[in-house]
C-alpha positions in Angstrom: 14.5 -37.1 -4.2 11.3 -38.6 -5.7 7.9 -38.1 -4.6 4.8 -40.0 -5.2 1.4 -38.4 -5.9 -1.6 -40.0 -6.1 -4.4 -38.4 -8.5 -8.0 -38.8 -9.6 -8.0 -39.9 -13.5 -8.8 -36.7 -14.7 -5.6 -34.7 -13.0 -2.4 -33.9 -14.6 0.7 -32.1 -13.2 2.8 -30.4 -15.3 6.4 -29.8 -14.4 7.8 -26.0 -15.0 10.6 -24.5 -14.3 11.0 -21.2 -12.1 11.1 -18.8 -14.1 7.9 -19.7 -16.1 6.1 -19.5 -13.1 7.2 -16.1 -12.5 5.8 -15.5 -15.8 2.6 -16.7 -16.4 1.8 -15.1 -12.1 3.1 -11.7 -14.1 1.1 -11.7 -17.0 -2.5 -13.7 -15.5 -4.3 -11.3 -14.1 -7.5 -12.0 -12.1 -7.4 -15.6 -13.9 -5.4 -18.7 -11.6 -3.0 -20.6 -13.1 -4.8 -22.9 -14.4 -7.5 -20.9 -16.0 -4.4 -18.5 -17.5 -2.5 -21.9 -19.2 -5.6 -23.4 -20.7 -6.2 -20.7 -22.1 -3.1 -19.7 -23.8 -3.0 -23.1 -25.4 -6.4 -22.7 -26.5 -5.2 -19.3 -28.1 -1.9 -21.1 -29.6 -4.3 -24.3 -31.4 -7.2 -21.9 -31.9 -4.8 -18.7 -33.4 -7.3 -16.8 -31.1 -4.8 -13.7 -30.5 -4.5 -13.2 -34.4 -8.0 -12.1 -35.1 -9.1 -10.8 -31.7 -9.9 -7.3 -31.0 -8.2 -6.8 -28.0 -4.9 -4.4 -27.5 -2.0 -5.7 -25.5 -0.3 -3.8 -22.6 2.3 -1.8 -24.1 0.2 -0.9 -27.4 -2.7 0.6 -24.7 0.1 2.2 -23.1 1.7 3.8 -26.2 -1.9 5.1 -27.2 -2.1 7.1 -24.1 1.3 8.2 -24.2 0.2 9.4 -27.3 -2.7 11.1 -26.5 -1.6 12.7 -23.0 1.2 14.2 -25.5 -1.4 15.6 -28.1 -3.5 17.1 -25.2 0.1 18.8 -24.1 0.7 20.5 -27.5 -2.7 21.8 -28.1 -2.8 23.3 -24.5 0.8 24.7 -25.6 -0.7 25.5 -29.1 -3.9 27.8 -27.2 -1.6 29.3 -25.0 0.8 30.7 -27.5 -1.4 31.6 -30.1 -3.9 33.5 -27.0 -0.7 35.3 -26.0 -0.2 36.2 -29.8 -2.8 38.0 -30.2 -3.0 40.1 -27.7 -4.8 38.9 -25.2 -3.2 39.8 -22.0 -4.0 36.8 -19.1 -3.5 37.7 -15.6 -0.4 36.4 -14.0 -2.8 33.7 -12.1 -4.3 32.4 -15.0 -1.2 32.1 -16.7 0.5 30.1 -13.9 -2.7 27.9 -13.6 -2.0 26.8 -17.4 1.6 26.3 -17.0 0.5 24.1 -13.8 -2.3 22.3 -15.8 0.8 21.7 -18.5 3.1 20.1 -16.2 0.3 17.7 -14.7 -0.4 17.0 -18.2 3.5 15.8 -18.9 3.7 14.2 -15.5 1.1 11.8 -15.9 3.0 10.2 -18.7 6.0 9.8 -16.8 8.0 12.0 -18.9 10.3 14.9 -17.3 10.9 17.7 -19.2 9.5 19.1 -22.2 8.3 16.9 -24.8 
């Protein structure tokens, strides 16, 4: 099948297949796809993603892995030494630590003790 387009001077189409569609509409945010392409190749020609300060995806996600897993341990930390010496907590308080421990591990989609 061939298909004619007619264009102002200053438009260009650029053929892709499938699959590279899918990406770039999974990884462009707010930008269109336009915006999202010019600006990975002026990244690629500038070598803008080697000295920028920004974090990607998984590396933000790994930090508050991370960190929701540090806030678990010293909650488990305070708890255990509390109960070591001597402090006696009511049974409600002590339940309302073990539920604030288990929010803690759920937000990082985690099951079971870390």
């Amino acid at each position: 099948m061939r298909r004619t387009l007619m264009l102002d001077e200053d438009d260009l189409i650029m053929v892709i297949k499938d699959d590279v569609v899918k990406q770039i509409d999974e990884n462009r945010g707010e930008l269109n796809r336009t915006e999202f392409v010019n600006h990975l190749i002026h990244c690629q020609l500038q070598d803008c993603y080697s000295n920028s300060n920004y974090v990607a995806k998984d590396e933000f996600r790994q930090y508050t892995n991370q960190i929701t897993e540090l806030l678990h341990n010293f909650l488990q930390f305070f708890v255990s030494y509390g109960m070591s010496m001597g402090r006696e907590n009511p049974a409600t308080n002590l339940q309302a630590l073990n539920l604030k421990l288990e929010q803690f591990q759920g937000t990082d989609g985690k099951t079971g003790s870390p």
